[in-house]
C-alpha positions in Angstrom: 3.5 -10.1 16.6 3.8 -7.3 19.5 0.9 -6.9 21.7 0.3 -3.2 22.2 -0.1 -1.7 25.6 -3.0 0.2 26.8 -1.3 3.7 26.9 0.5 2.6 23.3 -0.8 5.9 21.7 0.0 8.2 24.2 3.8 6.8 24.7 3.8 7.0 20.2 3.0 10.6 21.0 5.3 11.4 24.1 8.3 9.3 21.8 7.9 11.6 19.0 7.3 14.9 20.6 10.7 13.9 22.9 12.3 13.3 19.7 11.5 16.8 18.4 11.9 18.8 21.5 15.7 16.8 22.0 16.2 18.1 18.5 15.2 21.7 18.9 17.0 22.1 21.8 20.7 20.8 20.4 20.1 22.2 17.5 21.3 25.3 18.0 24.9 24.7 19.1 25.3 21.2 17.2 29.0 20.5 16.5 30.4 22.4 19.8 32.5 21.2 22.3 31.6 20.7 25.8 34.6 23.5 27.0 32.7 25.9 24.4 29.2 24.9 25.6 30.1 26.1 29.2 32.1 29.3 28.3 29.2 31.0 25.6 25.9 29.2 27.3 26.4 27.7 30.6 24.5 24.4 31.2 21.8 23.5 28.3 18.7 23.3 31.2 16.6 25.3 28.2 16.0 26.3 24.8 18.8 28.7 23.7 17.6 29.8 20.0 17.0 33.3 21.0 20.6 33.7 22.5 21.4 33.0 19.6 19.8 34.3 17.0 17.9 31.3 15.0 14.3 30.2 15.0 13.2 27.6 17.4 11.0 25.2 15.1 13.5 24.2 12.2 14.3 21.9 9.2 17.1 19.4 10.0 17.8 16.1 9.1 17.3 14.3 12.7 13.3 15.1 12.0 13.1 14.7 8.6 14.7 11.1 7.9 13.5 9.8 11.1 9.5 10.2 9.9 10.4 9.9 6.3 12.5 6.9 6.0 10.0 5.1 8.4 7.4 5.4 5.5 9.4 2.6 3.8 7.1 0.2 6.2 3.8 1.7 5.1 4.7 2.1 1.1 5.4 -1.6 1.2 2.3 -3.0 2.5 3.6 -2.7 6.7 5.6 -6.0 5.9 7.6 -7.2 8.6 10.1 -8.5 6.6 10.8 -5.5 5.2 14.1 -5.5 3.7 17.0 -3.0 3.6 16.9 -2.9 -1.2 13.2 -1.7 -0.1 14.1 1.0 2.4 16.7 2.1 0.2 14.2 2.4 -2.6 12.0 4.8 0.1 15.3 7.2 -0.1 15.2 7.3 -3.8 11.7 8.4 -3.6 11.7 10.7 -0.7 15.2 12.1 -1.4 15.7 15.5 -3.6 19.0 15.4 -4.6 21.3 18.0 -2.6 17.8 19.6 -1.5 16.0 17.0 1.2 17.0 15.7 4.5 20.3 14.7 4.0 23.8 16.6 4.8 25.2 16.9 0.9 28.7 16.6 1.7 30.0 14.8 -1.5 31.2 11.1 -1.9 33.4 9.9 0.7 33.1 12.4 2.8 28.9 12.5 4.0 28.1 9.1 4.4 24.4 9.3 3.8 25.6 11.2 0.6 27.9 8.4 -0.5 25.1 5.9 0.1 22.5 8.0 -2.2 25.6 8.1 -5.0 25.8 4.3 -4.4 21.7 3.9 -4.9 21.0 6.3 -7.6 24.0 4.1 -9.5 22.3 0.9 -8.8 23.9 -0.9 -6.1 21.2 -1.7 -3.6 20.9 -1.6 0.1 22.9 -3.1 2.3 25.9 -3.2 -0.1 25.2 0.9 -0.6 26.5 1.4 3.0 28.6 -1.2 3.2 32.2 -0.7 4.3 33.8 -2.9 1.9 32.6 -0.4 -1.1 33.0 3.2 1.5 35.7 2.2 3.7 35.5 1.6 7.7 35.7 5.5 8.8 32.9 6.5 6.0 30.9 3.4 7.1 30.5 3.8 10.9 29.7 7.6 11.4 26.2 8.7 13.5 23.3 8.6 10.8 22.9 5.1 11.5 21.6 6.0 14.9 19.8 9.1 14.3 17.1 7.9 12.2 16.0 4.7 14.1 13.7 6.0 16.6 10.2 5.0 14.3 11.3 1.5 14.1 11.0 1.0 18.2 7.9 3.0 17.7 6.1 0.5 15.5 7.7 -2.8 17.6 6.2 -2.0 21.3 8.0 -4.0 23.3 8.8 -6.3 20.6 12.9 -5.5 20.3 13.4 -8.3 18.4 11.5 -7.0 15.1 12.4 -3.2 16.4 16.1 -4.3 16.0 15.6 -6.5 12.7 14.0 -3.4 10.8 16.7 -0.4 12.2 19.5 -2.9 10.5 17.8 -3.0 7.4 17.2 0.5 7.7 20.8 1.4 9.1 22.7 -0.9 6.6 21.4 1.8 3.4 23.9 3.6 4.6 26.0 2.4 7.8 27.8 -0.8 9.0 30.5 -1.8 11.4 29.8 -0.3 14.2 27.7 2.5 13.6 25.1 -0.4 13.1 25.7 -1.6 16.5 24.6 1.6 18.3 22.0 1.3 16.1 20.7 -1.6 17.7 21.2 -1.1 20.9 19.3 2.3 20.8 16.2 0.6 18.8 16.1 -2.3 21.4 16.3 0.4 24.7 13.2 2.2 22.7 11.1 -0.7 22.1 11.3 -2.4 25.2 10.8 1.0 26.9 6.9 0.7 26.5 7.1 -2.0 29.0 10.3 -1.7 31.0 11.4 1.5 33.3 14.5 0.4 34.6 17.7 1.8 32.8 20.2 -0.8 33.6 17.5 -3.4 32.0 17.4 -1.7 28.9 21.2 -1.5 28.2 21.3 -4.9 28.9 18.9 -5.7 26.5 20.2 -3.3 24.3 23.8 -5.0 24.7 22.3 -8.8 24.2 22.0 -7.8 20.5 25.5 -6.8 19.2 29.1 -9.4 19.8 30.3 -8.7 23.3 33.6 -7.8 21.9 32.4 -4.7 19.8 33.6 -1.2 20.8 30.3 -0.1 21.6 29.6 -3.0 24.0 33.4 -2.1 25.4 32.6 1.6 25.5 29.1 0.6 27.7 31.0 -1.4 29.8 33.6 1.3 30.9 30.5 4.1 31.5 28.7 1.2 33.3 31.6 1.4 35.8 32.6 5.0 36.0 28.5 5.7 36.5 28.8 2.6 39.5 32.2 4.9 41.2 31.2 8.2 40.5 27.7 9.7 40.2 29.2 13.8 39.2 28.5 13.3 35.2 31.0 15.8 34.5 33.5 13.8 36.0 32.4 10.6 33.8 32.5 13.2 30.8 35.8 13.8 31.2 36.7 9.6 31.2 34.8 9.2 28.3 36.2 11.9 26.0 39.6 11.3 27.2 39.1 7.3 26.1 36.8 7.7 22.7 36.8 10.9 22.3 36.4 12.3 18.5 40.5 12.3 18.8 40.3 8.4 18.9 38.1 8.5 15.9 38.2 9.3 11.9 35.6 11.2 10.0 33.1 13.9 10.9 30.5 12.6 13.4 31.8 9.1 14.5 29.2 6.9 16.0 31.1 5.8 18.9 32.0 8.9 21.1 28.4 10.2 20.8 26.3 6.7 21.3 29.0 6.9 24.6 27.0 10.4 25.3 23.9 9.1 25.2 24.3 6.3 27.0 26.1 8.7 29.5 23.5 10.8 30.0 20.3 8.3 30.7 22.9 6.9 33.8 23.4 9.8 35.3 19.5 10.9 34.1 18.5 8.4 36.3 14.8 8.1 34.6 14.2 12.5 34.8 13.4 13.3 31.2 14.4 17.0 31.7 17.9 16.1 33.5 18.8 13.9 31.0 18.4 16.1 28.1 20.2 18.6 29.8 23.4 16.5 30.5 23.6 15.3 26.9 23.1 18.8 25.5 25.6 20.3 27.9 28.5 17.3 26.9 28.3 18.8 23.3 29.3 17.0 19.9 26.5 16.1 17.8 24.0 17.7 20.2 21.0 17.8 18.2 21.3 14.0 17.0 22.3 12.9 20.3 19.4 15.1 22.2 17.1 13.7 19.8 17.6 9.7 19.8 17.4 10.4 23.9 14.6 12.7 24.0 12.3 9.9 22.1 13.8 6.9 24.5 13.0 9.1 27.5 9.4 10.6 25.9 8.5 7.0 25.2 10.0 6.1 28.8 8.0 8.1 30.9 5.2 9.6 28.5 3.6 12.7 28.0 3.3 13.3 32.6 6.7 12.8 32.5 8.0 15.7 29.8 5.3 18.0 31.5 7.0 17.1 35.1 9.9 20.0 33.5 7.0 22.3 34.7 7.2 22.2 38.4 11.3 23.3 37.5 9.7 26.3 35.3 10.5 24.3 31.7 7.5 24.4 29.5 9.2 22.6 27.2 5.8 21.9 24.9 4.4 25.2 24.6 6.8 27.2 22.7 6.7 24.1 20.3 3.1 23.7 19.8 3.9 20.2 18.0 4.9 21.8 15.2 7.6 20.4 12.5 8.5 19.9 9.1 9.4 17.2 7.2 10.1 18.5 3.5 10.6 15.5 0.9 9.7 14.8 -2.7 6.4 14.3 -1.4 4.8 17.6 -0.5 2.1 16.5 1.3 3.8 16.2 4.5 6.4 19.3 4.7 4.5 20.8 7.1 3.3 18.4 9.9 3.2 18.7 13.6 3.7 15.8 16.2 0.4 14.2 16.3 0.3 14.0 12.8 3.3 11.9 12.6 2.2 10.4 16.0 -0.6 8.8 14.2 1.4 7.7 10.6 3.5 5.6 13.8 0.3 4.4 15.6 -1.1 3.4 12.2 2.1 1.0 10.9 2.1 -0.3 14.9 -1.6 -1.6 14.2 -1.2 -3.3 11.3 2.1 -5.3 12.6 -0.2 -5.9 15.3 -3.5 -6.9 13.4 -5.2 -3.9 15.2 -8.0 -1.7 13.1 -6.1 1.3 11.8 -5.8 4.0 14.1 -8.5 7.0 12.5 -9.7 9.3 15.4 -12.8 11.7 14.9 -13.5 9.5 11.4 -10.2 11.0 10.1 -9.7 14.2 10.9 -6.7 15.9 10.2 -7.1 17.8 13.4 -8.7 15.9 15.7 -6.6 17.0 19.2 -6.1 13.2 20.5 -3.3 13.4 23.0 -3.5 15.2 26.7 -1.8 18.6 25.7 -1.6 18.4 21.3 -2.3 21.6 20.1 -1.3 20.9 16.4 0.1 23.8 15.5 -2.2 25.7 17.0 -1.3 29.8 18.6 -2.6 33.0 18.9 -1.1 34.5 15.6 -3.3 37.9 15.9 -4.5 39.2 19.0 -4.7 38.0 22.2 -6.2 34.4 23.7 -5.4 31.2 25.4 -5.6 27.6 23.8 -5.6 24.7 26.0 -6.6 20.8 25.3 -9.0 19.9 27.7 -10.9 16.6 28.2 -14.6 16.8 27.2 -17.6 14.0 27.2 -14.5 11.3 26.9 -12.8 13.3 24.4 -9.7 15.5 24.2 -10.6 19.1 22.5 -9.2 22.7 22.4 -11.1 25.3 24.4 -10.0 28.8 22.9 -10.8 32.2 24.9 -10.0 35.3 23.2 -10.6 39.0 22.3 -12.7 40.5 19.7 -10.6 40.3 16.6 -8.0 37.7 17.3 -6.9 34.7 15.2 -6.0 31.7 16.5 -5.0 29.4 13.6 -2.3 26.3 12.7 -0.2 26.4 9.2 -1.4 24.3 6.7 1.7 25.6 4.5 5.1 27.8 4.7 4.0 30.1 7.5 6.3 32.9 5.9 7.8 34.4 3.3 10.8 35.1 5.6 11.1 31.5 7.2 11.1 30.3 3.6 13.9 32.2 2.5 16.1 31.2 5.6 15.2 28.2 5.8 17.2 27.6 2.3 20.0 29.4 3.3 20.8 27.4 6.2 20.9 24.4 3.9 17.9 22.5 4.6 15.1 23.8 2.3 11.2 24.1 3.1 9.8 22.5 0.6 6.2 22.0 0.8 2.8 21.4 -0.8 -0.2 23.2 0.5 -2.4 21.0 2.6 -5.8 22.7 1.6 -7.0 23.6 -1.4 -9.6 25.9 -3.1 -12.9 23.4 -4.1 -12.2 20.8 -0.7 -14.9 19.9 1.7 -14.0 21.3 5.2 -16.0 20.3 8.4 -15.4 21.9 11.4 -16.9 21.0 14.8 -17.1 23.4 17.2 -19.2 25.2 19.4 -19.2 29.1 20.8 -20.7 32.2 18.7 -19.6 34.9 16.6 -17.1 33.3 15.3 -15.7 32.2 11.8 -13.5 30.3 9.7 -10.3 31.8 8.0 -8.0 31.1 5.3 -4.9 32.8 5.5 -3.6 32.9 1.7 -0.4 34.6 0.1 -1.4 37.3 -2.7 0.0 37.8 -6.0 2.7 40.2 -3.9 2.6 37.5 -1.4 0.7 40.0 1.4 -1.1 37.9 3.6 -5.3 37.8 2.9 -7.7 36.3 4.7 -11.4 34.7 3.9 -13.9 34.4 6.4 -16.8 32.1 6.6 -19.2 32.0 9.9 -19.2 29.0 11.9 -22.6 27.6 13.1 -23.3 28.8 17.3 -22.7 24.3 17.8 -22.2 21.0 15.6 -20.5 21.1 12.7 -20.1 23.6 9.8 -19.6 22.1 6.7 -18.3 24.7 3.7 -16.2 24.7 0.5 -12.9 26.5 0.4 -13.3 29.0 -1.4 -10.8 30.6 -4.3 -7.8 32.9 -3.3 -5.2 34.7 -5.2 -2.4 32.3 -4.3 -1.7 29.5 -1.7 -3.4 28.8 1.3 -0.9 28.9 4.4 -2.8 29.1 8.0 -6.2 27.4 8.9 -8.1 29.1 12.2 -10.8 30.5 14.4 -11.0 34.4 14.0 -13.1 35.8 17.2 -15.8 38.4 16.5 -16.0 39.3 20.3 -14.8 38.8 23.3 -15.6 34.9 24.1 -15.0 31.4 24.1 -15.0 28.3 21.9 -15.2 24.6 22.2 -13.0 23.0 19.3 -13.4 19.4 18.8 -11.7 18.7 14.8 -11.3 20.1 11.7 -11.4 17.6 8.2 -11.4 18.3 5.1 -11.3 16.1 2.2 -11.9 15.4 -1.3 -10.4 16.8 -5.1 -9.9 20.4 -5.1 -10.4 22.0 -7.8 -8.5 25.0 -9.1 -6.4 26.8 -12.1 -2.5 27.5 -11.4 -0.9 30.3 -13.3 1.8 32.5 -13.0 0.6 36.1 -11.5 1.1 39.1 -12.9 2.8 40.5 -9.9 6.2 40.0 -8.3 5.2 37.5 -5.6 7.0 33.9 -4.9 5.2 31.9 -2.8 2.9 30.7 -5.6 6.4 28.7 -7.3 7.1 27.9 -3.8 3.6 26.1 -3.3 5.2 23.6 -5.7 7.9 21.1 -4.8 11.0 21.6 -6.6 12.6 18.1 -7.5 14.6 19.5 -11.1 18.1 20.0 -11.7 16.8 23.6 -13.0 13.0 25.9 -11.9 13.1 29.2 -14.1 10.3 31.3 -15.7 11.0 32.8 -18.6 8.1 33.9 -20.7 6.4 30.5 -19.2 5.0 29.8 -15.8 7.6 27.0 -15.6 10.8 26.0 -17.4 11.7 22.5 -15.8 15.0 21.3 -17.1 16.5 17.8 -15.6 20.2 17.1 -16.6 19.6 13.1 -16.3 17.4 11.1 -14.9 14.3 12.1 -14.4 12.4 14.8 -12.3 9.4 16.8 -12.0 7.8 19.2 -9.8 4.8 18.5 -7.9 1.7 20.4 -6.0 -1.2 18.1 -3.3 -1.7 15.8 -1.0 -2.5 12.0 -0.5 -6.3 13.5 -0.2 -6.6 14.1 -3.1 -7.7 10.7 -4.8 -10.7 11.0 -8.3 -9.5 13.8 -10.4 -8.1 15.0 -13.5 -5.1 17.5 -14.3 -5.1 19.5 -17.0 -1.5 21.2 -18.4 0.1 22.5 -21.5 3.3 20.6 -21.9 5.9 21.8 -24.4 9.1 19.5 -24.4 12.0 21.7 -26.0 14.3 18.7 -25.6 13.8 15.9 -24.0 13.7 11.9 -23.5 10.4 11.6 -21.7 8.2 14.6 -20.6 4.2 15.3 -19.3 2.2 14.8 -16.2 1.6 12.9 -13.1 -0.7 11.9 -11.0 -1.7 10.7 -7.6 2.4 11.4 -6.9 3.8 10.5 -3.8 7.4 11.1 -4.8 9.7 10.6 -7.1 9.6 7.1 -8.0 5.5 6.7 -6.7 2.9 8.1 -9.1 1.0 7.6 -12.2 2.4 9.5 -15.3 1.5 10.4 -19.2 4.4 10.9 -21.0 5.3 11.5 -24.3 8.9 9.9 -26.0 11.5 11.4 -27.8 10.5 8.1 -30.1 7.7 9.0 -31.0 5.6 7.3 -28.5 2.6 8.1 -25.9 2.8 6.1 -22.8 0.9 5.6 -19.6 3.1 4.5 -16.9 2.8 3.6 -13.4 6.1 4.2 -10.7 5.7 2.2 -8.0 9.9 2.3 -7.2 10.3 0.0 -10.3 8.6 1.5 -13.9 5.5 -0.5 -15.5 4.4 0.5 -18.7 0.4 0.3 -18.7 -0.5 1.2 -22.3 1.6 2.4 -24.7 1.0 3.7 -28.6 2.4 5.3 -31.4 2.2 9.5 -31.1 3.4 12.0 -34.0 5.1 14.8 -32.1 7.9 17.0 -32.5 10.0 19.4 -30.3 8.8 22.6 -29.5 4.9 21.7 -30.3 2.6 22.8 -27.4 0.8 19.4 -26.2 -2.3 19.8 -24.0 -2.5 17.0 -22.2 -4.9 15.5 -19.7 -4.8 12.7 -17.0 -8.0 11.2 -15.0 -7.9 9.1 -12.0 -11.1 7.2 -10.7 -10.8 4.5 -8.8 -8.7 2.2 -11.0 -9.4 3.5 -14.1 -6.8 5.6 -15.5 -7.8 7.7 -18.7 -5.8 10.0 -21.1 -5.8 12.7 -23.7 -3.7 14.7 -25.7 -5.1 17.7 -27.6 -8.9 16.7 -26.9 -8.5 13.1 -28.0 -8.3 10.5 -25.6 -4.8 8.2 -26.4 -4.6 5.8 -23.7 -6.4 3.9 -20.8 -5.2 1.2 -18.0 -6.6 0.3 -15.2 -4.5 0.2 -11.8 -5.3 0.1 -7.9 -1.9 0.2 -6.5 -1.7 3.9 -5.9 -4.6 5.6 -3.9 -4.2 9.5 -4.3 -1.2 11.7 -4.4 -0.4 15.3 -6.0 -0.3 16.3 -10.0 3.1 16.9 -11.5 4.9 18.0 -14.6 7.6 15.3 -15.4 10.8 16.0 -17.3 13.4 13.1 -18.3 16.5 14.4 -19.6 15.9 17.9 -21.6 14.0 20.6 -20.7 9.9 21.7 -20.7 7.8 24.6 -20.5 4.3 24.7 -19.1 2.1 27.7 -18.8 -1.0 26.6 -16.8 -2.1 23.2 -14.6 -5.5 22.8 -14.0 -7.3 20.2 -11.3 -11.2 19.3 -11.1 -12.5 16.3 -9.3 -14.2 13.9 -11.3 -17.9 14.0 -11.1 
């Protein structure tokens, strides 16, 4: 059992915010050559997205695996003998098929996509990445490495279980030696809450894979170019001339670019902003590479360390304001910022440690923790300046701004427009509001002439705003009121020139709310729901959900929301299974009613493997409008079909989730969902 440092939290927050800046800055250019790097862009010292064109804060893969896969620990109790059948079960929940995290290449030629074809056919993790069923080249390409860095996160310097959980988690997919680099990276990580020195770690990191391997081969050689020459361009030039991607098979071999990264923290030499900059200047898989060595140097030398870029001129936290997204089956967390995810990390490194669980400011979902977070926070209207400042022991935002201004942090897709490109580039936003009409908010703050806002799309998707008044100190305690459509930004609107002490924002609690389709011509309503069907249209319904097999459904809410019922017309035109969900935290996690093609009513529960908890005879036939309803409190499941209640069970695995309509091979319509907390 690790023993966590003192400054654990802050280093979980510096790791994860080095990951995402590592990623934002390769992004841009991923896939180019070093020759190509130098001739369009010069030397990677700083963000590039403007040169060329494309936003800054992004949906990719690097992000979105790393903090989803992780969840595997925490949906299976934080065991630490968490296996690699359970992590693969975490993809099959997380995972939208050719929508989610992954690059969709097709069997045999994505690897990650191979895997998710083995999985969804049944052959469990490790044997789904295993390179007797995908062959050697398929086998030991990159993903192996670019989704380990949560594992050191939870295992402080404790490589041992860091390295036993990033196999499990690398063999879904990976073996041979993509699992090697694997480990080495994992053991650097962990052991670099406790251990500065560079040469140490790779040792470490080498005492955990056969001496004999390429990767330990390939360390060797950059050990000993790094010892002879210290110009990194020189020791670029050894290493892609002697495992190059020439050398190699596939797309994105893991060899040549765990060489890069190892590369770069030599020559580093412990500067978190030189480093970055030499593996973002050697090219290749820039945003993978930048990423795995922006969380090893983040966790390295913390949050003073990142923020030491400053006395070069590189801010490189403000333009990211901790924001990211991490877009899965479960919508609750598409749009998250670093020290929300920080804190998922902290929370799994506590209980492998037998610590309390980590809750700042009694849960708040903004609570401003680490020196620096913002959470999402800007100026999006007007003018002002946000800084974290330490008050009465406690880290809070101090806002100054002019009369009229809006300082606020998305609590949904920010934009229309970032939606819509966001799909195009091939990695969709998919995302559930975080707050909904009917919560309890609480906001602690103190300054004057101020208020609240809700920023909401309309029924043409223009932006609207509520307002209610904050109190002049303590905390204001309010309902969110109704809007037209989805709620996307939470903030501090100014009513004068002034100041204002921020210390958290919380809400909690069922919301409660009617969903229809609007009369109008606006989107953002659909995309407030998570799209996990083969087929979304609207017809002369609200929704048409059509699944080609298996099953699927679409979903809408957050793990806060925990006693309430749904309340939805369901008409199956064809189908096997088809109704609602709820408390849904993915694809295979949530309660469902469902009615059979059979004839049948049943109550089931998903927790990766299906239980049936009560079950009866139903008379039913196709195209017959069902309205159905589903209550959770506490473990008492209740349901009803046309007024009359068909089935109970009682259940406490699942806590809270979102509603969702549920298809299973055929096609359903639905017009209107309804959700009310449970008195």
């Amino acid at each position: 059992m690790a023993q966590l440092t003192q400054d654990y939290k802050d280093r979980v927050y510096a790791g994860v915010l080095g990951k995402v800046i590592g990623v934002y800055l390769g992004r841009p250019f991923e896939g180019w050559p070093y020759e190509y790097i130098q001739k369009q862009l010069g030397d990677i010292d700083y963000y590039v997205h403007d040169k060329l064109d494309v936003p800054l804060i992004v949906t990719d893969d690097d992000i979105t695996g790393t903090f989803t896969f992780l969840r595997a620990l925490e949906d299976h109790g934080n065991n630490p003998d968490l296996t690699a059948r359970e992590i693969g079960q975490s993809w099959l929940n997380y995972l939208i098929r050719e929508k989610t995290i992954l690059w969709w290449g097709g069997l045999g030629n994505s690897t990650e996509h191979t895997a998710y074809i083995r999985l969804v056919n049944g052959i469990d993790a490790p044997r789904s990445g295993s390179m007797e069923l995908n062959g050697k080249v398929v086998a030991e390409q990159i993903g192996a490495q670019i989704f380990i860095d949560g594992w050191a996160m939870v295992s402080p310097g404790d490589p041992d279980q860091a390295v036993r959980f990033a196999e499990a988690a690398a063999r879904v997919s990976h073996d041979g030696e993509a699992v090697y680099g694997a480990k080495v990276l994992t053991a650097m990580e962990s052991m670099a809450f406790v251990e500065r020195d560079i040469q140490k770690l790779i040792d470490l990191g080498l005492s955990y894979i056969p001496s004999d391997s390429v990767i330990a081969r390939m360390i060797s050689d950059l050990r000993e170019w790094h010892a002879k020459e210290s110009d990194w361009r020189v020791t670029r030039e050894l290493l892609a001339a002697t495992y190059g991607y020439d050398k190699y098979g596939g797309n994105c071999h893991m060899v040549p670019n765990h060489g890069l990264i190892i590369h770069s923290l030599l020559h580093g030499e412990g500067d978190f902003s030189e480093t970055l900059k030499i593996v973002n200047t050697c090219g290749w898989d820039t945003d993978c590479n930048s990423g795995n060595v922006g969380c090893l140097m983040g966790i390295l030398v913390g949050v003073e360390g990142i923020d030491a870029g400053m006395n070069k001129g590189l801010d490189w936290r403000g333009p990211v304001a901790d924001r990211l997204y991490v877009p899965t089956a479960d919508g609750d967390r598409g749009i998250s910022d670093c020290v929300r995810e920080a804190g998922h990390i902290i929370d799994m490194g506590h209980a492998l440690s037998g610590e309390a669980a980590f809750r700042p400011k009694n849960g708040a979902q903004f609570h401003f923790t680490f020196p620096g977070s913002v959470q999402g926070f800007q100026v999006q209207m007007g003018e002002g300046e946000i800084s974290n400042v330490e008050l009465e022991d406690s880290r809070v935002l101090k806002l100054v701004a002019k009369q009229d201004s809006r300082i606020g942090s998305p609590v949904f897709i920010p934009s229309k427009e970032i939606g819509e490109r966001f799909e195009k580039r091939g990695y969709a936003l998919l995302a559930s509001p975080r707050l909904f009409p009917g919560q309890t908010v609480e906001v602690g703050a103190n300054g004057s002439d101020a208020s609240v806002y809700f920023a909401y799309y309309g029924e043409d998707d223009e932006v609207g705003y509520i307002e209610v008044p904050l109190e002049i100190s303590g905390t204001t305690t309010l309902q969110v009121p109704n809007s037209p459509g989805p709620i996307f930004e939470l903030g501090i609107v100014f009513h004068k020139d002034s100041s204002l002490i921020l210390d958290f924002i919380k809400w909690s609690g069922a919301p409660k709310f009617a969903a229809e389709r609007p009369k109008h011509k606006g989107t953002m309503w659909r995309k407030a729901w998570v799209n996990a069907v083969d087929e979304l249209v609207g017809w002369s319904e609200m929704f048409r959900v059509i699944q080609n097999d298996g099953l699927g459904m679409i979903s809408q809410g957050t793990q806060d929301w925990q006693d309430y019922t749904v309340h939805a017309d369901v008409t199956p035109h064809l189908a096997k299974r088809a109704g609602l969900a709820i408390r849904t935290q993915g694809l295979t996690r949530f309660y469902g009613l469902l009615v059979t093609a059979e004839g049948a009513v049943q109550l089931i529960r998903k927790n990766h493997d299906e239980t049936v908890l009560a079950e009866a005879s139903f008379d039913w036939s196709f195209g017959e409008t069902l309205n159905m309803s589903l209550t959770a409190k506490g473990d008492q499941l209740t349901a009803s079909i046309n007024g009359a209640q068909v089935l109970e069970a009682t259940d406490s695995t699942l806590k809270g989730g979102a509603v969702g309509i549920v298809i299973e091979e055929g096609r359903s319509a639905t017009n209107k969902v309804t959700v009310e907390p449970v008195s």
